[in-house]
C-alpha positions in Angstrom: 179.1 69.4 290.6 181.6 70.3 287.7 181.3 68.4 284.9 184.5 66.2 284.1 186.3 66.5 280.6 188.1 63.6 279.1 191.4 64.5 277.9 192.3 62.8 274.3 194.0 60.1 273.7 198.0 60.3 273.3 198.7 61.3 270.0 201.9 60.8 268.2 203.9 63.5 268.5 205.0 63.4 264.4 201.3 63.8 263.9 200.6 66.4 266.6 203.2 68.6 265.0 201.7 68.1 261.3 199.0 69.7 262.6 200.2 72.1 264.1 202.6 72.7 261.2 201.2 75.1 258.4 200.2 73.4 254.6 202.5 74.6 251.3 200.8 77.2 249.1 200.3 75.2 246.0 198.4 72.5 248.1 196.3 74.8 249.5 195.3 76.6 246.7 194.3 73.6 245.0 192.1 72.7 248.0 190.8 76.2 247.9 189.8 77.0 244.3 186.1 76.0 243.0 186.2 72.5 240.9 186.0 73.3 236.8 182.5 71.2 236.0 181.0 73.5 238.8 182.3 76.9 236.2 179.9 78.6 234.4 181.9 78.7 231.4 182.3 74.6 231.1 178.2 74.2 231.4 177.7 76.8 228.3 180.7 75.1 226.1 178.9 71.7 226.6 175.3 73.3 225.8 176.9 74.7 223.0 178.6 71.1 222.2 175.0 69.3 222.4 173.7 71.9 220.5 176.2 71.9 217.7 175.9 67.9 217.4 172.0 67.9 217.6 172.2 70.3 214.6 174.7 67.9 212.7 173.2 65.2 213.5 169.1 66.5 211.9 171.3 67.6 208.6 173.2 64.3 208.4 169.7 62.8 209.5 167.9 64.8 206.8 170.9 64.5 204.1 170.6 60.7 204.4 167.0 60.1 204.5 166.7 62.5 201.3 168.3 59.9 198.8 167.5 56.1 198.3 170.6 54.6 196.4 171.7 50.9 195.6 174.8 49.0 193.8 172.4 47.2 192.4 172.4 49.0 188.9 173.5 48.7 185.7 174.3 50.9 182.4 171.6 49.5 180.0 170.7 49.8 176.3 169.5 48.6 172.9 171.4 45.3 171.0 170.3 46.0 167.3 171.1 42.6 165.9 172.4 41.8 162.5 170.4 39.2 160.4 170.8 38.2 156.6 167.3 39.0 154.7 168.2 36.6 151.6 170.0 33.8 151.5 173.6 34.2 149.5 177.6 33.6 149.8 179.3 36.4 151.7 181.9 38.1 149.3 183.1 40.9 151.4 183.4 42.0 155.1 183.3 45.3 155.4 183.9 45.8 159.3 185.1 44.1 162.5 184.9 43.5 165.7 184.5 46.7 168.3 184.7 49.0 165.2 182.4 52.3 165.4 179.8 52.3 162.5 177.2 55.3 161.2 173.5 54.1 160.3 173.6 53.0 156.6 177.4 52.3 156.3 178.0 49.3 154.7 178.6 46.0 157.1 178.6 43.5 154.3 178.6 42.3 151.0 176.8 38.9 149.5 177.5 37.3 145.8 174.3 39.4 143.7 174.3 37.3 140.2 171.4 35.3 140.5 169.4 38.7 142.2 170.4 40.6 139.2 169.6 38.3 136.8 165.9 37.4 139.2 165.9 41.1 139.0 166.7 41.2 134.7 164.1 38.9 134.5 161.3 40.3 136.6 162.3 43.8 134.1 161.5 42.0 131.1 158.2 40.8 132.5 157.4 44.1 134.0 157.7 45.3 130.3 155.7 43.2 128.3 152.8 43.5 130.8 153.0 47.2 130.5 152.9 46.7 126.2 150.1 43.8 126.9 148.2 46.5 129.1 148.6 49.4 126.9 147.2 47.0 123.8 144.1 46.2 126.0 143.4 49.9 126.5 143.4 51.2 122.8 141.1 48.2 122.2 138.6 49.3 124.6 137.6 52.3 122.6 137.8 50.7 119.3 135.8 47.8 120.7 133.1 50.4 121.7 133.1 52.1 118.3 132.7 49.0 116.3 130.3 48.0 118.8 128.2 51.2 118.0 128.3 50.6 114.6 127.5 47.1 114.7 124.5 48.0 116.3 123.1 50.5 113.3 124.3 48.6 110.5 122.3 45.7 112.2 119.3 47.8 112.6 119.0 48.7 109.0 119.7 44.9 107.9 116.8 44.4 109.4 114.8 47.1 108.3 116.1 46.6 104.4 115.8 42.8 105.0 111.6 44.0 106.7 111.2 46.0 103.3 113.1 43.0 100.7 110.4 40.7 102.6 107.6 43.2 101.7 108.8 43.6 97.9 109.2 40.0 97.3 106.1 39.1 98.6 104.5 41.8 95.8 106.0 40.2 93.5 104.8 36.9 94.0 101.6 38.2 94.4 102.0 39.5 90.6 104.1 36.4 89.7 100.8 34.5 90.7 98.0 36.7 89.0 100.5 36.6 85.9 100.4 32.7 86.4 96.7 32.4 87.1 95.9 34.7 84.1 98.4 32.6 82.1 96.5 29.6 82.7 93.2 31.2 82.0 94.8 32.4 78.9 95.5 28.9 78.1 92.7 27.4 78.8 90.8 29.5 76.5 93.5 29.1 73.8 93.2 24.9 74.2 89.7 25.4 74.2 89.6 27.8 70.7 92.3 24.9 69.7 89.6 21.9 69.9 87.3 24.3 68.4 89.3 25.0 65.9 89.8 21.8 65.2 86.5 20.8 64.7 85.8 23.6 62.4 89.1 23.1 59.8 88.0 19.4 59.6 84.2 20.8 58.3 86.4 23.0 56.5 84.0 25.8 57.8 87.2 27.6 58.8 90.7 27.9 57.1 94.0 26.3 57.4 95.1 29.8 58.0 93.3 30.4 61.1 93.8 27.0 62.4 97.3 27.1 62.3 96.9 30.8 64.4 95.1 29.2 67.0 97.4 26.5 67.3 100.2 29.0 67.7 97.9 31.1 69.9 97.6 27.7 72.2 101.2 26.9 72.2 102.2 30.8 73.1 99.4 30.1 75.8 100.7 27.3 77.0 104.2 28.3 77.1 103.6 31.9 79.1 101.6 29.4 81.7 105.4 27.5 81.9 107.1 31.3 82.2 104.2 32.5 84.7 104.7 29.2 86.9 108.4 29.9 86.9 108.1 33.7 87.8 106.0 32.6 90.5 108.6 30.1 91.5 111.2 32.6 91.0 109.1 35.2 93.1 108.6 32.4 96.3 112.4 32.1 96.1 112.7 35.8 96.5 110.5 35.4 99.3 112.1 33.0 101.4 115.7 34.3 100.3 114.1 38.0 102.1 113.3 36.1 104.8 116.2 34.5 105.0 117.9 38.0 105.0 115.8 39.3 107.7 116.9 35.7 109.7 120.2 37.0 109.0 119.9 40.7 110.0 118.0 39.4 113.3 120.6 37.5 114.7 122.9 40.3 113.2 121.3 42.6 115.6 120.8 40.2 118.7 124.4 40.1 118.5 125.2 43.5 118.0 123.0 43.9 121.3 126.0 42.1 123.1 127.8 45.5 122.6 127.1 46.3 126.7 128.8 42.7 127.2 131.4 42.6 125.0 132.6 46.4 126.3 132.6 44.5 129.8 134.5 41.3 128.5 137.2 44.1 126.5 136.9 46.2 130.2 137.8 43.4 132.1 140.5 42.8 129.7 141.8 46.1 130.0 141.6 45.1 133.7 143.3 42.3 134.3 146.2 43.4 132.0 146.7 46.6 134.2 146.5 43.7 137.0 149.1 41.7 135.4 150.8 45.1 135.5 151.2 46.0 138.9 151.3 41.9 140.0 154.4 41.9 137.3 155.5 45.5 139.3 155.2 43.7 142.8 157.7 41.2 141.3 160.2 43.5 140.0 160.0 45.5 142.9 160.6 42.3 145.6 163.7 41.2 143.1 165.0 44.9 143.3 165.0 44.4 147.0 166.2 40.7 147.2 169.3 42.6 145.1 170.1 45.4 147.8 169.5 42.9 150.6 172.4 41.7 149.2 174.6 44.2 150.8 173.9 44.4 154.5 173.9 48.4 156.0 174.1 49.3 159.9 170.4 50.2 160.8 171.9 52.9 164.1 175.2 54.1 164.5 176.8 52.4 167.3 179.6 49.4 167.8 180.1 46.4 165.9 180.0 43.7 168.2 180.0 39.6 168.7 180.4 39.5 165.0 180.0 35.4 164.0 180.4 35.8 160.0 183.2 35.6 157.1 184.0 35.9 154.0 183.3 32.7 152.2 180.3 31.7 154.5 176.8 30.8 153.1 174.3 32.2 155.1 170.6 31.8 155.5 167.7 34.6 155.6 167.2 35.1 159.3 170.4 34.1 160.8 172.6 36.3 162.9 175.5 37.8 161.8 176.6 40.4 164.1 174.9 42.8 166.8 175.3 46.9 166.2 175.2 48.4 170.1 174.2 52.3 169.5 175.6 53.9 172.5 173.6 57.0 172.0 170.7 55.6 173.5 171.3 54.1 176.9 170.1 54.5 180.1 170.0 52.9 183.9 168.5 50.2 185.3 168.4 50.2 189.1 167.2 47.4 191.0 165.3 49.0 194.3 164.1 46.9 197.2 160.4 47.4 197.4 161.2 49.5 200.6 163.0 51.9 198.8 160.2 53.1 196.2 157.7 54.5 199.5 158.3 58.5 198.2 159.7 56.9 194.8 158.5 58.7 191.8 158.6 59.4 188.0 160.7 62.6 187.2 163.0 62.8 190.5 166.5 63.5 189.7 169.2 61.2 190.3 173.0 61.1 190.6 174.7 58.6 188.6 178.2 57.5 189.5 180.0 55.3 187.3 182.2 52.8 188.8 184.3 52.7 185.8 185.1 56.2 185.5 184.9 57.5 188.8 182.5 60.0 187.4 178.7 61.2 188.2 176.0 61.9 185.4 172.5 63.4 186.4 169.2 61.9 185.2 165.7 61.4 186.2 163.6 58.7 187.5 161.9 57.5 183.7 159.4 54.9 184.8 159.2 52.5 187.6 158.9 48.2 186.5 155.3 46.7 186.7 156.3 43.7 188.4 159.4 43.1 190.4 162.2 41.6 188.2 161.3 37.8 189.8 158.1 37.8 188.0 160.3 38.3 184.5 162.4 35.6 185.5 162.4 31.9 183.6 161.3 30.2 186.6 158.8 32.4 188.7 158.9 31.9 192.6 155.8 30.3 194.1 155.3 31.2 197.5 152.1 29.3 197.5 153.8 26.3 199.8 154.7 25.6 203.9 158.2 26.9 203.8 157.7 30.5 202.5 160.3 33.0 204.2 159.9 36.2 203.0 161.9 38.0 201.1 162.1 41.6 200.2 161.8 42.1 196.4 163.3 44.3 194.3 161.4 46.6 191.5 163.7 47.4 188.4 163.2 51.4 188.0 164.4 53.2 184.8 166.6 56.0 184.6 167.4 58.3 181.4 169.6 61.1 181.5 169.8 64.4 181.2 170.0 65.9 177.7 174.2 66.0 176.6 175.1 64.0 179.4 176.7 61.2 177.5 177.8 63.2 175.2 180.9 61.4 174.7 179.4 58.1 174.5 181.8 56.4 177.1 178.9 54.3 178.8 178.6 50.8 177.9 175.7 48.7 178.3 176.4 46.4 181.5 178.1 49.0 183.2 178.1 48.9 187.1 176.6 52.1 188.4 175.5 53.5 192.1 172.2 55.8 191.6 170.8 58.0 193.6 167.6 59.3 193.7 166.6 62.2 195.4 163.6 61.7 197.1 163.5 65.6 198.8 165.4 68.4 198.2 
């Protein structure tokens, strides 16, 4: 058997001659070529693409991970503030507000008549403690010689007064034999007197020698009254010596106070030389209460939030004006705690300066001990049932570089943008 063939289905005959009919050159080209993601040429520019981008993207990646920066920064310095040390009527201004001052120039000036005459006054009292203290010094030496002196001369008071003692009792020994052979000599005389007697009345004897030994006993009787009184005189002598040698004693005992009284002239000396220096101490503290009297700028720097005039009375301690050196300033930069992970001292940093547009460099100075709620006046306490957490920021100090600021343009408060550069 032959197999039987099924003859198509009746075709069009528009569409039996399209296919028959040849395609236009363009067209068939375009159906021909190879497609342009299948070239070898496309794949290697988009290798070449990725890689370019992965490369971009690890130095952007490693450009922005090597800095930590905030806006949370500010320019930050030292407010020297102005205070009167004395109190005193303010005669003379010398400076205003915003006005650029050098340390020691003159800010102020205060009414100084009653310092200078304090000051007169405290001069004068200076002086005569200084004549007072010399005075007391030439009389320690003098004081020491008399002392000496005193000391010997008592010494042989006593000694003379010893020997007068000695002599006077010699003589009253002799006083007394005189007087005790004076009354033996009278006795015998009043005794030859009765015999006498008897004898001129027997007339065995003679007027003559009668009247003798009457004379004899009345010369007897009479050297008894001189012996008695020499011996008087002699005990006077005696006690008089030893009333000398009394004398000279307590002479000496006080001339034995020498050691003390050089102390007492010493301490004299002492406390006038202290009078001295306590009478200095006041001269000195009126000299000062008279230059406090002008006020001077203790930095250079710019005269600010000045609250005096001329005319007021101010009081010692009270604020007058505030002197802000610009010399001296630095950044303070508020970090979260996140930041501060590879965070540390000596790291340079770029400053830029909202108000000038400009950048300083610095370096990281110090990092803050406590985050900057701890220093606040009410501390958070997180001790309670609602505590959300909340990241904390660390103040960190910057200083810059040496001649950076140069021209003094930053101001304390100053909005800044630091950054720190973590890895170079």
């Amino acid at each position: 058997m032959e197999p039987t063939t099924q003859s198509p289905p009746d075709t069009p005959p528009d569409q039996a001659e399209s296919r028959t009919k040849p395609l236009p050159a363009t067209e068939r080209d375009f159906h021909t070529r190879p497609s342009r993601t299948s070239s070898p040429g496309f794949r290697i520019a988009i290798i070449i693409g990725v890689v370019v981008l992965l490369v971009v993207g690890f130095f952007v990646y490693r450009y922005v991970t090597s800095y930590e920066d905030t806006d949370d920064a500010e320019v930050d310095g030292y407010i020297n503030s102005i205070s009167a040390r004395v109190s005193g009527h303010v005669t003379k201004l010398d400076v205003q507000d915003y006005q650029y001052v050098q340390a020691g120039e003159l800010l102020l000036e205060m009414d100084p008549t009653d310092y200078q005459v304090a000051y007169d006054r405290a001069k004068a009292d200076f002086d005569d403690a200084q004549a007072a203290a010399a005075a007391a010094g030439v009389n320690v030496p003098i004081t020491s010689v008399n002392t000496s002196s005193q000391v010997s001369v008592a010494e042989a008071d006593v000694t003379s007064a010893r020997a007068g003692i000695a002599a006077a009792k010699q003589q009253f020994d002799a006083a007394r034999a005189q007087r005790d052979e004076a009354e033996a000599n009278n006795v015998k005389a009043q005794n030859d007197l009765v015999r006498y007697k008897q004898l001129v009345d027997k007339q065995e004897i003679s007027q003559q020698q009668y009247d003798q030994a009457e004379a004899a006993a009345k010369a007897s009787a009479a050297s008894v009254v001189a012996a008695h009184a020499m011996a008087d005189a002699a005990q006077s002598q005696v006690t008089q010596a030893q009333g000398k040698l009394a004398q000279a004693e307590a002479n000496r005992r006080y001339a034995e106070t020498a050691p003390r009284q050089m102390q007492v002239s010493r301490a004299k000396a002492a406390s006038a030389e202290a009078q001295v220096l306590q009478k200095k101490a006041a001269l000195d503290q009126a000299q000062l209460n008279l230059q406090y009297a002008k006020i001077t700028a203790p930095v250079a720097g710019i005269v600010s939030d000045r609250t005096v005039e001329v005319g007021q009375n101010v009081a010692p301690g009270q604020e007058l004006m505030k002197v802000i050196p610009l010399n001296d300033v630095w950044i303070t930069a508020d970090f979260k705690e996140t930041q501060l992970r590879e965070m540390k001292v000596g790291q340079p940093v770029t400053i830029e300066v909202d108000a000038y547009g400009r950048k300083y460099n610095g370096k990281v100075n110090s990092i803050a001990g406590a985050s900057g709620a701890r220093f606040s006046l009410l501390p958070p306490e997180n001790a309670t049932g609602n505590y959300v957490k909340v990241v904390q920021r660390i103040p960190v100090k910057i200083v810059l570089d040496p001649g950076e600021n140069k021209d003094q343009l930053l101001r304390p408060g100053m909005s800044v943008e630091p950054k720190v550069w973590i890895r170079q």
